[in-house]
C-alpha positions, -999 to +999 in steps of 0.1 A: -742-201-063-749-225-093-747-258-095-719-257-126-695-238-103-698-259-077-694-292-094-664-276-115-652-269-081-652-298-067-636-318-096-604-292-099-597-295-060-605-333-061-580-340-089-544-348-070-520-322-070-491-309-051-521-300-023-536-336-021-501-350-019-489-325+006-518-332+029-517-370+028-479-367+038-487-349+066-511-373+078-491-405+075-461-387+091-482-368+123-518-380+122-556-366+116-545-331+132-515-324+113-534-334+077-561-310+086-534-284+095-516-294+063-551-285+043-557-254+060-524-240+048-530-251+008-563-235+013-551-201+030-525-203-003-555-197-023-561-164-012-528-140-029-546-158-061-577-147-054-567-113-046-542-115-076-571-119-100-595-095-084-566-062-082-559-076-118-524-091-111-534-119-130-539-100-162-497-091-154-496-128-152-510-134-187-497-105-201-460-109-193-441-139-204-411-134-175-434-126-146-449-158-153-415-177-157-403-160-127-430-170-106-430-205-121-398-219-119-400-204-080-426-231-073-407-253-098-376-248-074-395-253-039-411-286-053-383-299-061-369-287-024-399-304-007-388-335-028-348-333-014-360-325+019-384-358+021-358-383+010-331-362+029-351-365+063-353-401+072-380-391+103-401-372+073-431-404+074-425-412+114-446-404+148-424-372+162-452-364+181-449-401+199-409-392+203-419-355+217-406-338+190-441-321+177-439-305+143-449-265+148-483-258+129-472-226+117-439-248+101-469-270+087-493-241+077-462-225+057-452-254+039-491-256+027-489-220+018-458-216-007-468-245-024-498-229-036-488-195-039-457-204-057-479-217-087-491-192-115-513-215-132-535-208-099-536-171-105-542-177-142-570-206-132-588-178-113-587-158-139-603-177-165-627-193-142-646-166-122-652-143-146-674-175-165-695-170-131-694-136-129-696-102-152-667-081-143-694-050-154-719-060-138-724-038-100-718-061-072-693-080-090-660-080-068-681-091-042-695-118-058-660-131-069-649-129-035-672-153-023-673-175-049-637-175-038-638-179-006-659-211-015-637-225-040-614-221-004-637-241+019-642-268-006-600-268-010-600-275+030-624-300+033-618-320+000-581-322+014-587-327+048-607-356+039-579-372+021-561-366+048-582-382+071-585-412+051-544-417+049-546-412+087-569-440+091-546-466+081-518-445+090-511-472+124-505-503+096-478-481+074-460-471+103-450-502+117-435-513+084-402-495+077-399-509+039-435-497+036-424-462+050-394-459+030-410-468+000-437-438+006-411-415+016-398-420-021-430-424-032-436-386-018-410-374-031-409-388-066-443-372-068-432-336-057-407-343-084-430-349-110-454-321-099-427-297-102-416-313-139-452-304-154-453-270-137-415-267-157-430-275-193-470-260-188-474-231-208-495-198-200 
């Protein structure tokens, strides 16, 4: 485990994305549990990318232009869903829990899930990026890649979770401000916009 692939771990999974804005979402609308919840499911959504580049997939990925558009403008699509669905649900950034209306972890956990597996540029990150770690000749080398991927994993989780956590803290002085709510709840969803507007125009 070197130092270089831990450090150029932790500045991808620390640079906001789709994950990072997911997760605090979660934990301004439920709390500290739900965030964590929220970054368990981005993380587990790391694994059909890992796989994907270990079976090879990802060299199907690179390869072929309309597997790559296919898979694309999916993610593209469900961004832009999770966007509709935050400004269409006016109890999206509010306490259900307080109202007894708890939001299913598995609903939560799924959510996290798509939104990473519906993103090629993942599978294609994988790609490039182990193989700089590890020789794909060299014995021993699946292995290896799988727990350098499992890492990359556990890093995901708690780099999110402590965003999460964070947005939580403060999480009881957004609440009781509705303008402040509404303006996140567009705030969210302009973001999952934009996320799915540079997934549209990025390139293999």
């Amino acid at each position: 485990m070197s130092i270089a692939f831990l450090l150029t771990t932790l500045v991808v999974v620390a640079t906001p994305g789709t994950g990072v804005v997911y997760t605090l979402a979660a934990a301004l609308s439920r709390g500290r549990r739900a965030s964590a919840v929220a970054a368990f499911g981005c993380a587990l959504g790391i694994v059909p990318h890992l796989l994907a580049t270990v079976t090879g997939v990802a060299a199907v990925l690179h390869a072929s232009a309309t597997a790559f558009q296919v898979l694309k403008y999916a993610g593209v699509a469900y961004l832009l869903y999770m966007a509709w669905a935050t400004l269409r649900d006016k109890e999206a950034l509010t306490v259900g829990e307080e109202r007894g209306e708890p939001v299913p972890a598995r609903r939560v956990i799924l959510r996290g899930v798509l939104i990473n597996i519906l993103n090629p540029k993942l599978t294609l990150f994988f790609f490039a990026f182990l193989p700089q770690f590890v020789d794909p000749g060299q014995a021993g080398a699946l292995p290896r890649m799988l727990v350098l991927g499992g890492v990359f994993m556990l890093v995901s989780f708690v780099v999110f979770a402590g965003y999460g956590f964070l947005a939580a803290s403060v999480r009881s002085h957004v609440i009781s401000r509705p303008r402040v709510m509404a303006w996140l709840r567009r705030s969210f969803a302009g973001s999952f916009v934009a996320l799915g507007a540079k997934l549209a125009f990025t390139a293999r």
